[in-house]
C-alpha positions as CSV (number, residue, x, y, z in Angstrom):
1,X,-6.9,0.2,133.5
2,X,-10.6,0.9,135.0
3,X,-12.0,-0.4,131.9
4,X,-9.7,-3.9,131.6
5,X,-10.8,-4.2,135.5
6,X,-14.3,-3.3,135.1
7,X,-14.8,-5.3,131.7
8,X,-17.9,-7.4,131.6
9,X,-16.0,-10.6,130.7
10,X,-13.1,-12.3,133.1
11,X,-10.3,-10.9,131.4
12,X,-7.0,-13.0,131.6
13,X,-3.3,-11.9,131.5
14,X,-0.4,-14.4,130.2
15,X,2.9,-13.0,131.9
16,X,6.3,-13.9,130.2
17,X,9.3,-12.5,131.0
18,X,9.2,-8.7,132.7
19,X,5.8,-7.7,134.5
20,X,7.6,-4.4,136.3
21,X,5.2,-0.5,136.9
22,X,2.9,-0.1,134.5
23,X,3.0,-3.8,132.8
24,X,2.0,-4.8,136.5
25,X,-0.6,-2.5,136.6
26,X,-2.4,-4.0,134.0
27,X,-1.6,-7.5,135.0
28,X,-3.1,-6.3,138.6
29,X,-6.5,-4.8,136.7
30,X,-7.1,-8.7,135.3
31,X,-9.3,-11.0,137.0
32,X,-7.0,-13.9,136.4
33,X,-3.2,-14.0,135.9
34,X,-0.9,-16.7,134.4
35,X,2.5,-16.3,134.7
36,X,5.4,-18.9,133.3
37,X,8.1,-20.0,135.0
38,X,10.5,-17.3,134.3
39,X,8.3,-14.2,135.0
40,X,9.3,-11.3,137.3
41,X,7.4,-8.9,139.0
42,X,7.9,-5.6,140.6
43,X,6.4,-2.1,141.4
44,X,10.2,-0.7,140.8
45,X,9.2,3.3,140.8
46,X,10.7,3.7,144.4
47,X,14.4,3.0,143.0
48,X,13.4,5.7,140.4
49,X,11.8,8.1,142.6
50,X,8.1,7.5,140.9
51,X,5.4,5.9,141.0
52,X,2.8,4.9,138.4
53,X,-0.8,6.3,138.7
54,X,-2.7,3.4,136.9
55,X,-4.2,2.1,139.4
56,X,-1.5,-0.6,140.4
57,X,-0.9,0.9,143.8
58,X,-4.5,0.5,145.0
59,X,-5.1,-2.6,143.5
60,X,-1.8,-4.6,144.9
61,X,-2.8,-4.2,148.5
62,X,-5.9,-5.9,147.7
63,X,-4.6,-8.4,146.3
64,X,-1.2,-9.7,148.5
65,X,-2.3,-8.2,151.6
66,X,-1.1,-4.2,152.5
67,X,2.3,-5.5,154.5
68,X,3.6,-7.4,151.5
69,X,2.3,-4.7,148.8
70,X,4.3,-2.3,150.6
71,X,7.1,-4.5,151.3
72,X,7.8,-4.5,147.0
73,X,6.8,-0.5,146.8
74,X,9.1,0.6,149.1
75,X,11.9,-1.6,148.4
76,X,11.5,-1.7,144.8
77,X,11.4,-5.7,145.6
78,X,11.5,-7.8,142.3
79,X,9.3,-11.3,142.6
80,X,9.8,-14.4,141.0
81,X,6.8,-16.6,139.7
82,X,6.8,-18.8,142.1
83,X,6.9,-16.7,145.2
84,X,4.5,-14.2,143.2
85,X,2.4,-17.7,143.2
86,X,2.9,-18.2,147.1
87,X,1.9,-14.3,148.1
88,X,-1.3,-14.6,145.7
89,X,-0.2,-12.4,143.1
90,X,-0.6,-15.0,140.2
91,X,-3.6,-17.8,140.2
92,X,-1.2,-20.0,138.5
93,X,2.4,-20.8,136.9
94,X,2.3,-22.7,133.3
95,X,5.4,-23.6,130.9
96,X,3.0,-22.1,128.5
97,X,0.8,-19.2,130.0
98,X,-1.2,-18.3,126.8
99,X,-1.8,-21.6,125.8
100,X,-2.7,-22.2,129.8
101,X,-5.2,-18.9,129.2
102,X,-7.0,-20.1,126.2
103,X,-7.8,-23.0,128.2
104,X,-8.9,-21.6,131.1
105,X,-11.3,-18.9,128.9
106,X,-12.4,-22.3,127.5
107,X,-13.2,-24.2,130.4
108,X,-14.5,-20.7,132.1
109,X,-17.1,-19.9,128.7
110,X,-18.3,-23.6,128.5
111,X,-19.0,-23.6,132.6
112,X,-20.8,-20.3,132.2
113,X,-22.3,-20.9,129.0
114,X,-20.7,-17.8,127.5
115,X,-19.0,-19.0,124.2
116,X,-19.1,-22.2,123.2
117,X,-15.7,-23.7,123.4
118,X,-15.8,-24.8,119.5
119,X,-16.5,-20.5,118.7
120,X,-12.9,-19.8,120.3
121,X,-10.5,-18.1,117.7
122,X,-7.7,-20.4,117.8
123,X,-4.3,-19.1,118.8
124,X,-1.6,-19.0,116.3
């Protein structure tokens, strides 16, 4: 997870579906999360009497806020993409979060002058 958050590039996650322990984790070590409509998110060790050591645990507080990041630890609380929108764990919610990714790496390289937009590997 150290090197996803400490990669040199803005790395993006597209959430679909699940994002619970570990999957969270990873989403948490991103710079910039998408998430569609019908994601849900969670930190559920508590109900199972663990808790993940990737990093997720440190990085969740510093994103929502230490009240709210232990309000979903403790109570193994599930979120739904729009509140997870409302708390600032997602930047945004899209019908179609890879194809909302690829654009914002797009728009993010040609601002930056990183990769030109017309280098981008199309998605298939």
């Amino acid at each position: 997870m150290n090197v996803v958050d400490n990669y040199p590039a803005p790395v993006v996650a597209a959430i679909s579906g699940y994002c619970m322990g570990g999957g969270l984790d990873l989403a948490l070590a991103c710079d910039y999360r998408i998430s569609s409509p019908n994601a849900i998110f969670g930190h559920r060790g508590a109900a199972l009497g663990i808790m993940t050591g990737w990093g997720g645990t440190q990085r969740l507080p510093r994103l929502i806020g230490k009240s709210r990041a232990m309000q979903m630890f403790l109570a193994a609380e599930k979120v739904h993409a729009e509140q997870a929108l409302e708390i600032g764990l997602v930047d945004v919610v899209a019908e179609s979060p890879v194809e909302a990714a690829v654009e914002w790496i797009k728009s993010h390289a040609a601002r930056n002058g990183e990769i030109a937009p017309s280098r981008m590997a199309p998605v298939s």
